[in-house]
N, CA, C and O atoms as a MOPAC input file, in Angstrom:
PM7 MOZYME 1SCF
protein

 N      0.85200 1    -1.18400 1     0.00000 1
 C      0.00000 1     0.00000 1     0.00000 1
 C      0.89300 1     1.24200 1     0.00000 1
 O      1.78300 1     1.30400 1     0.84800 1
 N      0.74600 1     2.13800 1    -0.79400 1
 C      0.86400 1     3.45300 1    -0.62500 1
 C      0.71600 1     4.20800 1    -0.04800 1
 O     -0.41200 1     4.68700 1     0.07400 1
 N      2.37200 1     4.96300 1     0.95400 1
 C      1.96900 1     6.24100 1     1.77900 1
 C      1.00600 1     7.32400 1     1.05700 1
 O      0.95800 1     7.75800 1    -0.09500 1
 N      0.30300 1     7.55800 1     2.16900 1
 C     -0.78600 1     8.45800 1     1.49300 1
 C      0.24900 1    10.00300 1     2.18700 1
 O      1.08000 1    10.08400 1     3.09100 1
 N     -0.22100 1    10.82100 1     1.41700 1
 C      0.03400 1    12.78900 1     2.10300 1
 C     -0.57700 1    13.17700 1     2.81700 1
 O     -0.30500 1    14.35600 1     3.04600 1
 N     -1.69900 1    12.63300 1     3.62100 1
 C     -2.76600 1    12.78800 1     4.62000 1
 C     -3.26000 1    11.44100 1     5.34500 1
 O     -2.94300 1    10.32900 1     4.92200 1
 N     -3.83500 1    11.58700 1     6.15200 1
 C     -3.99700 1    10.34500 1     6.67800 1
 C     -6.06900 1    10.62500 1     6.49100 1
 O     -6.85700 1    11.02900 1     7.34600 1
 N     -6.39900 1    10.08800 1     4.65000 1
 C     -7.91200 1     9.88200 1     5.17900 1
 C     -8.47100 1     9.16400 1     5.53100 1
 O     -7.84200 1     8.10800 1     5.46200 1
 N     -9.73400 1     8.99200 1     6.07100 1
 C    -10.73000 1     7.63200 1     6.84700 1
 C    -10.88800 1     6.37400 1     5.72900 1
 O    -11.85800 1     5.64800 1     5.94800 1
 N    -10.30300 1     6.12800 1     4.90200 1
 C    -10.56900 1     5.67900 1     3.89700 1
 C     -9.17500 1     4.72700 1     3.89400 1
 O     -9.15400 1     3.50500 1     3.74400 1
 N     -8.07700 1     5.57100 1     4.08800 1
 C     -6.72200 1     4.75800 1     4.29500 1
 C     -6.42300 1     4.29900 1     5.84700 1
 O     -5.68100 1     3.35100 1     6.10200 1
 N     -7.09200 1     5.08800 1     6.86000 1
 C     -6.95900 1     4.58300 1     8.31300 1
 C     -7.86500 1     3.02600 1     8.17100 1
 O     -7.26600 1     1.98700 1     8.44800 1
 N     -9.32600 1     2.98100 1     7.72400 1
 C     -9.90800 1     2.09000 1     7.69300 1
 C     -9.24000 1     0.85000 1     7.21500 1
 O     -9.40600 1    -0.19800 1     7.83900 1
 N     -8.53300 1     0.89500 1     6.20200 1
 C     -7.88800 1    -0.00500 1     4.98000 1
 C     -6.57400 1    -0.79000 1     5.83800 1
 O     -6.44500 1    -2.00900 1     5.94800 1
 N     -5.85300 1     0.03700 1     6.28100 1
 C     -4.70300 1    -0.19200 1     7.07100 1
 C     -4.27000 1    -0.47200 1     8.08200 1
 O     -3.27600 1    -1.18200 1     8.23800 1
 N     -5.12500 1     0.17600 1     9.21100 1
 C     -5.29700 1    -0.19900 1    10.70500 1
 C     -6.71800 1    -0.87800 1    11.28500 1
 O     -6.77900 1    -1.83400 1    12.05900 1
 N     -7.74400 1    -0.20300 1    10.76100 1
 C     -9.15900 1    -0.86400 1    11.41300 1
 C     -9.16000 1    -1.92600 1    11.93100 1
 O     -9.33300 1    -2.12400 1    13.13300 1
 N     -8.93000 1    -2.89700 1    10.94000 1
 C     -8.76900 1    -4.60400 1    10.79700 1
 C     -7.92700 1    -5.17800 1    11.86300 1
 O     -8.23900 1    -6.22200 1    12.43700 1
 N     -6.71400 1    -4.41100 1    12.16800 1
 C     -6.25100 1    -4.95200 1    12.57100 1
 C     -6.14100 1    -4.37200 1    14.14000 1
 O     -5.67100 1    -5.21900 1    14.90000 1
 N     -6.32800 1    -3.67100 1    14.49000 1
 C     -7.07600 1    -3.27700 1    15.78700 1
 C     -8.27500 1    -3.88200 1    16.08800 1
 O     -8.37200 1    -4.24500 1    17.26100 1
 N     -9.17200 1    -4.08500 1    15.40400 1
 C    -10.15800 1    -4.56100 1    15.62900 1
 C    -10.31300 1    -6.31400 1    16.34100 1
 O    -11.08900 1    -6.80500 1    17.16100 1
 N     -8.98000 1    -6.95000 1    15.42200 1
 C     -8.80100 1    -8.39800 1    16.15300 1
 C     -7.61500 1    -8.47600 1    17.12200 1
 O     -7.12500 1    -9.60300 1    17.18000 1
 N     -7.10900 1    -7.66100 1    17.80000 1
 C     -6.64100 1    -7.57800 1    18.77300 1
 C     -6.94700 1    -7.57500 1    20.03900 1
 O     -8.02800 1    -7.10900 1    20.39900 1
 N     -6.15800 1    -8.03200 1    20.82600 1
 C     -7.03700 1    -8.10300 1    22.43600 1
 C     -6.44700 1    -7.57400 1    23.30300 1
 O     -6.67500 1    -7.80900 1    24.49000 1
 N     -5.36700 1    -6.56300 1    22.79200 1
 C     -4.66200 1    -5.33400 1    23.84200 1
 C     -6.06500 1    -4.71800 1    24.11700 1
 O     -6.99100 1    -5.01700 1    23.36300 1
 N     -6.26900 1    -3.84200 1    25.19500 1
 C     -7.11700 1    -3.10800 1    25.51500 1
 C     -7.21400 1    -1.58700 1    24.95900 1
 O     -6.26900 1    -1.00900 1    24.42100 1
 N     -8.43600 1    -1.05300 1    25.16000 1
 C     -8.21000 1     0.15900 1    23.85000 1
 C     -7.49100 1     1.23700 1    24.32400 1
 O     -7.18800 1     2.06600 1    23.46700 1
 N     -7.11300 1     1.46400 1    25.52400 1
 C     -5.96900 1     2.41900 1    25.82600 1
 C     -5.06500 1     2.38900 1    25.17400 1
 O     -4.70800 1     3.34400 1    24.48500 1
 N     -4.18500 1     0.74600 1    25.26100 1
 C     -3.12200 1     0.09600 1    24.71200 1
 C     -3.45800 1     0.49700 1    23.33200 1
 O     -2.62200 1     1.23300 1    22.80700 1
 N     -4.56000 1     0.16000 1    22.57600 1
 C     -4.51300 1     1.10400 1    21.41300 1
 C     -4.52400 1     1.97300 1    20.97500 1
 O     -4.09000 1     2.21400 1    19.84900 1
 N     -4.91200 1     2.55300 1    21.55500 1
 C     -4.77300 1     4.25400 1    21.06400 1
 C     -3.78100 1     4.69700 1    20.97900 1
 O     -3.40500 1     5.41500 1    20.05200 1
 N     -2.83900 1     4.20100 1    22.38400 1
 C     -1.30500 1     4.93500 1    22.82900 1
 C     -0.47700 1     4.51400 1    21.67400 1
 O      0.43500 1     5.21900 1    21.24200 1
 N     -0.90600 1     2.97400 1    21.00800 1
 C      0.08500 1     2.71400 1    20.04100 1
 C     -0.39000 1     3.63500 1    18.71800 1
 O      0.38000 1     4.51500 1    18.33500 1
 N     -1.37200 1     3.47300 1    18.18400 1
 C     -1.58600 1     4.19700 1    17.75500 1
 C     -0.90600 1     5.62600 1    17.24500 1
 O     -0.46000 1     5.86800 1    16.12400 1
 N     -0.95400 1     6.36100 1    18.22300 1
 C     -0.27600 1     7.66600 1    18.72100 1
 C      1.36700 1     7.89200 1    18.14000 1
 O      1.93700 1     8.51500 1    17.24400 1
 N      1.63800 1     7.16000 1    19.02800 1
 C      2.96100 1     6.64700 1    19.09200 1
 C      3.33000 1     6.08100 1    17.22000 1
 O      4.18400 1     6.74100 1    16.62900 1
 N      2.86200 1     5.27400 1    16.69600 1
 C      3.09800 1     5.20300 1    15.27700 1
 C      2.99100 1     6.63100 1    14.59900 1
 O      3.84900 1     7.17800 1    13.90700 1
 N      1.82100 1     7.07900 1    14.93200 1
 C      1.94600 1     8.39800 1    13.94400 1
 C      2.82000 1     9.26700 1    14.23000 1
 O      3.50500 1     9.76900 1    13.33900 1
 N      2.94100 1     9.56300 1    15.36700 1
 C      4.19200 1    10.31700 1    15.67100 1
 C      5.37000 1    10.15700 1    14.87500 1
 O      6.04300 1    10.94800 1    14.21400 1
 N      5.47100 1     8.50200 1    15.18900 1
 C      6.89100 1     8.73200 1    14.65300 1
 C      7.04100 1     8.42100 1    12.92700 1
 O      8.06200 1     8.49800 1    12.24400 1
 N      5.73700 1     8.07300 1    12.53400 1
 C      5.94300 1     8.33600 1    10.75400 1
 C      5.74300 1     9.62000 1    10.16900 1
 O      5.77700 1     9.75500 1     8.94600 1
 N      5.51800 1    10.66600 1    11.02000 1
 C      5.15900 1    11.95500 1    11.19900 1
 C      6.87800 1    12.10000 1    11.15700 1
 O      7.39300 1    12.51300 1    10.11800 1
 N      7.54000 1    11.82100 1    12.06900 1
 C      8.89600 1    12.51700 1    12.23800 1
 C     10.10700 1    11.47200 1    11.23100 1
 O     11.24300 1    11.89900 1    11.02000 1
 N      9.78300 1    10.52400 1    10.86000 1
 C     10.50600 1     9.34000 1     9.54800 1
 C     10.01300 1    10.51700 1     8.47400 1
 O     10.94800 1    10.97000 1     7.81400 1
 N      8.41800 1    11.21600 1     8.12400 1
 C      8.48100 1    11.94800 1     7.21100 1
 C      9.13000 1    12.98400 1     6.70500 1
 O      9.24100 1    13.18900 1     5.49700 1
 N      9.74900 1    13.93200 1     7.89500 1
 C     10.50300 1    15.38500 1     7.59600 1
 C     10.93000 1    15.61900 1     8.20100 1
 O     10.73900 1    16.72300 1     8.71100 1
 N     12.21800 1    14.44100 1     8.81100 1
 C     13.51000 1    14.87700 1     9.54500 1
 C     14.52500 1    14.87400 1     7.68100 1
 O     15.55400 1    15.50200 1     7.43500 1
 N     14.14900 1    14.43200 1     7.21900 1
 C     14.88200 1    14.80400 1     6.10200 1
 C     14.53900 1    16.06400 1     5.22900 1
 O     15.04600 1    16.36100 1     4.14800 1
 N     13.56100 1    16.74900 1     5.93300 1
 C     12.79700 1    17.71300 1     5.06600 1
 C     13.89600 1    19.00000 1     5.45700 1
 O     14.62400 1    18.90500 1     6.44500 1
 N     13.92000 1    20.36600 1     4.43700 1
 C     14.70800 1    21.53900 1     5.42800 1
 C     13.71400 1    22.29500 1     5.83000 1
 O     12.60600 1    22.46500 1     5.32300 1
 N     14.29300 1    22.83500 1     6.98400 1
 C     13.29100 1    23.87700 1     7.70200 1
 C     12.84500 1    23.13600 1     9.32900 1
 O     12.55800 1    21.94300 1     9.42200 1
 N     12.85600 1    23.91300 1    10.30100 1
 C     12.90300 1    23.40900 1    11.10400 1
 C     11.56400 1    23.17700 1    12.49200 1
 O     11.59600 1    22.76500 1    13.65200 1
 N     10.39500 1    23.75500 1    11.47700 1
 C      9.30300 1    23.81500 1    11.42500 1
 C      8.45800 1    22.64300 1    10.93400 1
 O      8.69800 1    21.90100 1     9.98200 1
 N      7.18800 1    22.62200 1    11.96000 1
 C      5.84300 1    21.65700 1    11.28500 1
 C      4.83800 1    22.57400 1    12.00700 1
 O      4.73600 1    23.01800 1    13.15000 1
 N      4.07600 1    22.68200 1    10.75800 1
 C      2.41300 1    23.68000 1    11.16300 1
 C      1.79800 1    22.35900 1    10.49700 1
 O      1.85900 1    21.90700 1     9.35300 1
 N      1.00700 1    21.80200 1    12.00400 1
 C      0.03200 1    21.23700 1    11.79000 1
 C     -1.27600 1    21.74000 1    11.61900 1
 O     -1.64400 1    22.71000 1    12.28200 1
 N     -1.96200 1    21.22700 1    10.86300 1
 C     -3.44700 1    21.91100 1    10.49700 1
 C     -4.64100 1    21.02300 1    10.54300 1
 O     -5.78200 1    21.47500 1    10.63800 1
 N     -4.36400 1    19.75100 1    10.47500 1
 C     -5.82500 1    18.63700 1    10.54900 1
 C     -6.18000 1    18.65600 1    11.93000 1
 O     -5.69700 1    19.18700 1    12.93100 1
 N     -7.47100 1    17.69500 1    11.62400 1
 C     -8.41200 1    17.49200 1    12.86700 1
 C     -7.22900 1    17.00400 1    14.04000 1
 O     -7.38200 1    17.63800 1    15.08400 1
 N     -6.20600 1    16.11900 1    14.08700 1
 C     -5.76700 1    15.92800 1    14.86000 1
 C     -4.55400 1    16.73300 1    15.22300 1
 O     -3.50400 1    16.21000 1    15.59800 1
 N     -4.76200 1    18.18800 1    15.08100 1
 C     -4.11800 1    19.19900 1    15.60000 1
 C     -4.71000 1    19.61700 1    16.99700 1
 O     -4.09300 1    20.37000 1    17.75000 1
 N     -6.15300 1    18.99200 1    17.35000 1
 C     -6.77500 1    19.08900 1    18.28600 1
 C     -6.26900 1    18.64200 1    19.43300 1
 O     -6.06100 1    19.12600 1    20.54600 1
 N     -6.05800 1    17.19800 1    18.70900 1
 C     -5.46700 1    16.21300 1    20.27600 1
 C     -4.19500 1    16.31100 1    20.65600 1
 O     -3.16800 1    15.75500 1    20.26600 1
 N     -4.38700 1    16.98300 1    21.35500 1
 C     -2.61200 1    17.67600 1    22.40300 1
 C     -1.74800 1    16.20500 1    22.80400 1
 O     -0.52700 1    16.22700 1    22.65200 1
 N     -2.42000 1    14.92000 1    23.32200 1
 C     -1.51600 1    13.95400 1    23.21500 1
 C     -0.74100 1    13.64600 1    22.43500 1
 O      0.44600 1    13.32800 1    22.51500 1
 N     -1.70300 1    13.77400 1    21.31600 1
 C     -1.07700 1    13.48100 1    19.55700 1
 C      0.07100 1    14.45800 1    19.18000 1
 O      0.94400 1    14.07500 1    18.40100 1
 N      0.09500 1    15.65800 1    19.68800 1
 C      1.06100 1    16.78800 1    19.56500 1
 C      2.17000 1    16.51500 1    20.52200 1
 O      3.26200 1    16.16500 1    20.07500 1
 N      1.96200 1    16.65900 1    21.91200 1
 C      2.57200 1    15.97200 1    22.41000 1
 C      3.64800 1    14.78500 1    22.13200 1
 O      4.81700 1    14.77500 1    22.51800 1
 N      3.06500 1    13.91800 1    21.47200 1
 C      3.86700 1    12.35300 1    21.08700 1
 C      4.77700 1    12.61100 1    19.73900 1
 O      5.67100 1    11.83600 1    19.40000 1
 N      4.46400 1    13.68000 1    19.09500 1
 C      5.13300 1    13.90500 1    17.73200 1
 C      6.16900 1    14.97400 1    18.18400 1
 O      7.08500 1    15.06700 1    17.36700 1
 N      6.30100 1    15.91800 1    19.39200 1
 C      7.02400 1    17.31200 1    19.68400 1
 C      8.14900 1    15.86400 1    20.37500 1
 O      9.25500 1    15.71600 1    19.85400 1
 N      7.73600 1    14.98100 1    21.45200 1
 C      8.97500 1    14.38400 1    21.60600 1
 C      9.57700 1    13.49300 1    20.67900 1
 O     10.79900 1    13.40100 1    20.55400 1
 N      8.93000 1    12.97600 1    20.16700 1
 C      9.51000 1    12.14900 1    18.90100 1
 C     10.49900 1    13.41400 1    17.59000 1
 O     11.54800 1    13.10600 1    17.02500 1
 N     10.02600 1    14.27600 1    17.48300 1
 C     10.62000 1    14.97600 1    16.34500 1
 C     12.12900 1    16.06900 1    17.08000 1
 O     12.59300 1    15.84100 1    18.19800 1
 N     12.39200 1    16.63600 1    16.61400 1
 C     13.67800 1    17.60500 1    16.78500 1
 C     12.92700 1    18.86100 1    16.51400 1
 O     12.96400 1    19.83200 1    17.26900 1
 N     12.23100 1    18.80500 1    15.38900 1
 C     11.27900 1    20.10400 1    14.82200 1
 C     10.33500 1    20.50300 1    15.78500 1
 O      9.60900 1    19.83800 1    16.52500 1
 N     10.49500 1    21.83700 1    15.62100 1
 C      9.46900 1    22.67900 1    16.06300 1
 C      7.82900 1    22.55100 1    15.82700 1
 O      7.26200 1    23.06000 1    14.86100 1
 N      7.34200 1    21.99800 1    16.58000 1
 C      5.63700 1    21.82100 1    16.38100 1
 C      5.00300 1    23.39300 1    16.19600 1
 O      5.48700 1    24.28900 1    16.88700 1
 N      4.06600 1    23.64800 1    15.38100 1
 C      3.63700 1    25.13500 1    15.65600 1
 C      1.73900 1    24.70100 1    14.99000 1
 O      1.43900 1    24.42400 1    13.82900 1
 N      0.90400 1    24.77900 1    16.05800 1
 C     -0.70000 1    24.30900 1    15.70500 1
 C     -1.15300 1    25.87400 1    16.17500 1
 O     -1.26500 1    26.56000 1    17.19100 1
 N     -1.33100 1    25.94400 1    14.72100 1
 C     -2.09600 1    27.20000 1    14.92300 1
 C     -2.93700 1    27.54100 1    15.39100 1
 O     -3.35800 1    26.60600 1    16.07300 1
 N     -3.94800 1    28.91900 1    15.56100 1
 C     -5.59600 1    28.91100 1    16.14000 1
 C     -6.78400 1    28.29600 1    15.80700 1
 O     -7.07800 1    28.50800 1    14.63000 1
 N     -7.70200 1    27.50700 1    16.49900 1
 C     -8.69000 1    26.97200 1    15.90100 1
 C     -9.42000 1    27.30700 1    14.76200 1
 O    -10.22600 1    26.53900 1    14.23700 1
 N     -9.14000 1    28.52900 1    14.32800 1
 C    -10.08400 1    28.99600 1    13.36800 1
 C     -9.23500 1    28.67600 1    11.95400 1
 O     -9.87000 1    28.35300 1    10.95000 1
 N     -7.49900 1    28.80000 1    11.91400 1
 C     -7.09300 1    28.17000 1    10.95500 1
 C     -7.26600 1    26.54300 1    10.70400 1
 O     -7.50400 1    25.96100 1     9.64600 1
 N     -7.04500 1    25.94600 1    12.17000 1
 C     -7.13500 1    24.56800 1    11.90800 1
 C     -8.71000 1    23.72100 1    11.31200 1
 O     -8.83900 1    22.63100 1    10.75400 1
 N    -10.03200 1    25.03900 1    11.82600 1
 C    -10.82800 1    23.92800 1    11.55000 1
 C    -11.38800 1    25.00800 1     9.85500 1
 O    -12.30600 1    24.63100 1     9.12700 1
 N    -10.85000 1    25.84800 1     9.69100 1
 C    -11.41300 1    26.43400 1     8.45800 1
 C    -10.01200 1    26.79700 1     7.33500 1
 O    -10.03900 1    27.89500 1     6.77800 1
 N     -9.18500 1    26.13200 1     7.13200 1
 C     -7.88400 1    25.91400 1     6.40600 1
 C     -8.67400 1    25.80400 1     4.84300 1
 O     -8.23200 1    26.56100 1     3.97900 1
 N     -9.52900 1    25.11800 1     4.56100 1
 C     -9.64000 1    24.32300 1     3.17800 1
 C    -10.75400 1    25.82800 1     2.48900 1
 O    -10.78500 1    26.26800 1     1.34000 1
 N    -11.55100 1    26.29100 1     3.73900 1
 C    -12.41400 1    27.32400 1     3.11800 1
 C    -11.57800 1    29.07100 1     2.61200 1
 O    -11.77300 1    30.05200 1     1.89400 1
 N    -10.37300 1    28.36900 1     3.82100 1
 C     -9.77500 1    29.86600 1     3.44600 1
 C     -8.52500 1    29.87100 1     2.19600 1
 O     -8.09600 1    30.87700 1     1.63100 1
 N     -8.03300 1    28.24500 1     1.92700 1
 C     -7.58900 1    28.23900 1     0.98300 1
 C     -8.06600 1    28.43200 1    -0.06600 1
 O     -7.47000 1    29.12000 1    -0.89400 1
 N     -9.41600 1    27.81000 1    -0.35100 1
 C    -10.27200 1    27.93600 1    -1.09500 1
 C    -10.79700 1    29.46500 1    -1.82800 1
 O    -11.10000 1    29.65800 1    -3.00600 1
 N    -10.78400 1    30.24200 1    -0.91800 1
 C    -10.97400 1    31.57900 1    -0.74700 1
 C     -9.67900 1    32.47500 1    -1.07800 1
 O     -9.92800 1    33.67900 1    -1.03200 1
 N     -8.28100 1    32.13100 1    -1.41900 1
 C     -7.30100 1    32.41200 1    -1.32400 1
 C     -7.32700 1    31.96600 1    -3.35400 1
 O     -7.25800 1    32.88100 1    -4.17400 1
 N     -7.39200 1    31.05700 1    -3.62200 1
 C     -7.58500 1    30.53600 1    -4.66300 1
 C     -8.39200 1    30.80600 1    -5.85800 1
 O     -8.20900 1    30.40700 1    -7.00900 1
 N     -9.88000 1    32.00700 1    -5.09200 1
 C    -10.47800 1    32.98800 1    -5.87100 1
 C     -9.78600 1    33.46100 1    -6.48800 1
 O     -9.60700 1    33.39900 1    -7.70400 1
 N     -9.13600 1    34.19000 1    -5.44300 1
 C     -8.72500 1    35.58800 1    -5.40200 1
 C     -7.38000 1    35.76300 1    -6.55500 1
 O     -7.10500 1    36.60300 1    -7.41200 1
 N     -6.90300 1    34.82900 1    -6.19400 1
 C     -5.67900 1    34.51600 1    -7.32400 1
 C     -6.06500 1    34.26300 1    -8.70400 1
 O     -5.25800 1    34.39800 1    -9.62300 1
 N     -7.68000 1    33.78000 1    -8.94200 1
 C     -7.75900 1    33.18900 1   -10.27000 1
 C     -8.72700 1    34.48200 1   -10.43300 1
 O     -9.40700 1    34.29700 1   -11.44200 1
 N     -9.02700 1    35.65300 1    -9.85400 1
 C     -9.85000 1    37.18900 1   -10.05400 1
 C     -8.41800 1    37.64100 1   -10.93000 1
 O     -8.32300 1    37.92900 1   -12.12300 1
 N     -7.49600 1    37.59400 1   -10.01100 1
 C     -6.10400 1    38.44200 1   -10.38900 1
 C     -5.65900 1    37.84700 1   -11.60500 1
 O     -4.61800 1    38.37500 1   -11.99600 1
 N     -6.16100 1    36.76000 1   -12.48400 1
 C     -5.34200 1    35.89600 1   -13.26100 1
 C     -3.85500 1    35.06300 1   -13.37300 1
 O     -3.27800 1    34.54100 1   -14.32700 1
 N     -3.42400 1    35.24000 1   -11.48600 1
 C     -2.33500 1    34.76100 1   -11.58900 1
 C     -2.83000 1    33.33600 1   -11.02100 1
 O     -3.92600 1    33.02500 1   -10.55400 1
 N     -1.57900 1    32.52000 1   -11.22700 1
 C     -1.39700 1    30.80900 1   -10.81100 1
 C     -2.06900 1    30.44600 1    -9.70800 1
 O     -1.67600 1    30.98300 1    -8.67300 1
 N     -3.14100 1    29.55000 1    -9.60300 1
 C     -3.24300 1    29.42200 1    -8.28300 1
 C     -3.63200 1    27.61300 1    -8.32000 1
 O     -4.38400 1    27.11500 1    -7.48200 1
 N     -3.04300 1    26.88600 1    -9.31800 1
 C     -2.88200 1    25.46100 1    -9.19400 1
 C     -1.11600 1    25.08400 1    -9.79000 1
 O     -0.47800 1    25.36100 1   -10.80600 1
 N     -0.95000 1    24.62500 1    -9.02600 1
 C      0.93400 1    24.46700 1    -9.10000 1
 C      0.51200 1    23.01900 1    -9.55000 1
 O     -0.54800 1    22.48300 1    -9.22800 1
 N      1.76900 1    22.30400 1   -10.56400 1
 C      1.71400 1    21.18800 1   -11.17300 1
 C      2.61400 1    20.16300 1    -9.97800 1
 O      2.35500 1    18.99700 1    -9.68000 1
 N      3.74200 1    21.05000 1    -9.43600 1
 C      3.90900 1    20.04500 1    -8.57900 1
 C      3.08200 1    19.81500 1    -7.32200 1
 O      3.45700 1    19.07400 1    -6.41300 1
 N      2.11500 1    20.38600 1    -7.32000 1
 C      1.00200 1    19.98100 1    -6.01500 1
 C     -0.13600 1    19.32300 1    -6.72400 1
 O     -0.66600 1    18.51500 1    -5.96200 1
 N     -0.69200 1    19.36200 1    -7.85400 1
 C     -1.63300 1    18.23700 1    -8.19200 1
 C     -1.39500 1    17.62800 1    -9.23100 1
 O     -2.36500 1    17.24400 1    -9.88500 1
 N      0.04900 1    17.32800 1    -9.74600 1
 C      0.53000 1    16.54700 1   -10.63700 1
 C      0.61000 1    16.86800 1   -11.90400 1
 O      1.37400 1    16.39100 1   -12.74300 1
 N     -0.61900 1    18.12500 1   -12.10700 1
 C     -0.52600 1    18.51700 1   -13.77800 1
 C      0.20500 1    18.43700 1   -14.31700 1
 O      1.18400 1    18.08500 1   -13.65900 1
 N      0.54100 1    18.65700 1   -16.02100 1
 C      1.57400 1    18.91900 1   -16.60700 1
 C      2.46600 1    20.26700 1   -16.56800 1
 O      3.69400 1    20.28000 1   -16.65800 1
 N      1.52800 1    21.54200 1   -16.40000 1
 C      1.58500 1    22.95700 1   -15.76300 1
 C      1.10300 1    23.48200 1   -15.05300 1
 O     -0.11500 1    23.29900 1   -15.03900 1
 N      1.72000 1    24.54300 1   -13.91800 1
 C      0.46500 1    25.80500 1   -13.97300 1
 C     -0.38000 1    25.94400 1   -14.18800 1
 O     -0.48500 1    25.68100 1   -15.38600 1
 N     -1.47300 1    26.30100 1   -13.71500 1
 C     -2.38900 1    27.34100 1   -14.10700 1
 C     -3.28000 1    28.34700 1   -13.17800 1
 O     -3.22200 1    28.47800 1   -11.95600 1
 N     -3.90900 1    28.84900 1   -13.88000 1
 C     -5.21900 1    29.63200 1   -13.13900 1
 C     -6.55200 1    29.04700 1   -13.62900 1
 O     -7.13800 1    29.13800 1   -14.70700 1
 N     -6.93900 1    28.18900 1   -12.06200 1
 C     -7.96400 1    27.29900 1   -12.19600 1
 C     -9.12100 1    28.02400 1   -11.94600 1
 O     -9.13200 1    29.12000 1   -11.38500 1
 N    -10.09800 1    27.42500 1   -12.35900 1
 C    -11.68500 1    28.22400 1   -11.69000 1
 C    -12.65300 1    29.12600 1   -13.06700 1
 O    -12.34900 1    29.59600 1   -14.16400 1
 N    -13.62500 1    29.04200 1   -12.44400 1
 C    -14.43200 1    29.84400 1   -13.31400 1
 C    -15.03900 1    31.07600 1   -12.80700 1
 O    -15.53300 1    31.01100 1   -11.68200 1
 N    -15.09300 1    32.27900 1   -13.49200 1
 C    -15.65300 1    33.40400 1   -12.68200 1
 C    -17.18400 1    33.66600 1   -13.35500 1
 O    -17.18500 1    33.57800 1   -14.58200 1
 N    -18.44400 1    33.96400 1   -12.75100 1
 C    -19.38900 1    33.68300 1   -13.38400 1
 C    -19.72000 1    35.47500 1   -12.85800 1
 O    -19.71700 1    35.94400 1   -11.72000 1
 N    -20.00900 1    36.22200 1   -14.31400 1
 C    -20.33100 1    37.49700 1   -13.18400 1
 C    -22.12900 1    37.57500 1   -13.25400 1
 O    -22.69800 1    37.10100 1   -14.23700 1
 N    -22.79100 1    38.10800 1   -12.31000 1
 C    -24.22800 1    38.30500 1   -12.91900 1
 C    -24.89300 1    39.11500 1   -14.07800 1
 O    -26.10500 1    39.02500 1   -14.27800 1

């Protein structure tokens, strides 16, 4: 299976569910492992990265254990921003992404969704 760039319910289900599920550690014991894995494939991901920074932004920017378990596992600087970035990131990117395709400049990079180029995505509909 393929590292995914996010961790969705779709690849947690596929990968771990199953196998938590027939286990007979108790669910503390799971969770903590749990934890503890992501952490440290969290810090296997971008101790090779430069910069000495991680801005977390998903739902599990919430759970301070989870932050916690990745700040000692990593060397990098944890930085979880204010709730309002963490739980509204996609609307304000989204919103960021107008604005760029109003201006006609780039606002889909090829190395972030694979395209062949650039561009300025979106449609502007005026009334």
């Amino acid at each position: 299976m393929t590292q995914p760039k996010s961790l969705s319910n779709q690849y947690v289900q596929n990968a771990f569910t199953a196998k938590l599920e027939t286990s007979n550690a108790s669910v503390e014991d799971k969770l903590y492992t749990v934890v503890k894995h992501i952490a440290f494939q969290v810090n296997e991901a971008v101790k090779a990265q430069a910069g000495g920074k991680i801005l977390v932004t998903g739902g599990g920017a919430h759970n301070r254990f989870l932050i916690d378990a990745i700040s000692m596992e990593t060397s990098k600087e944890i930085i979880v921003p204010d709730n309002e970035i963490i739980d509204f990131k996609e609307a304000i990117i989204f919103a960021f992404m107008g604005v760029l395709r109003k201006l006609g400049e780039i606002n889909c990079l090829a190395s972030a969704t694979g395209a062949s180029r650039n561009c300025s995505g979106g449609v502007i509909y005026n009334p």
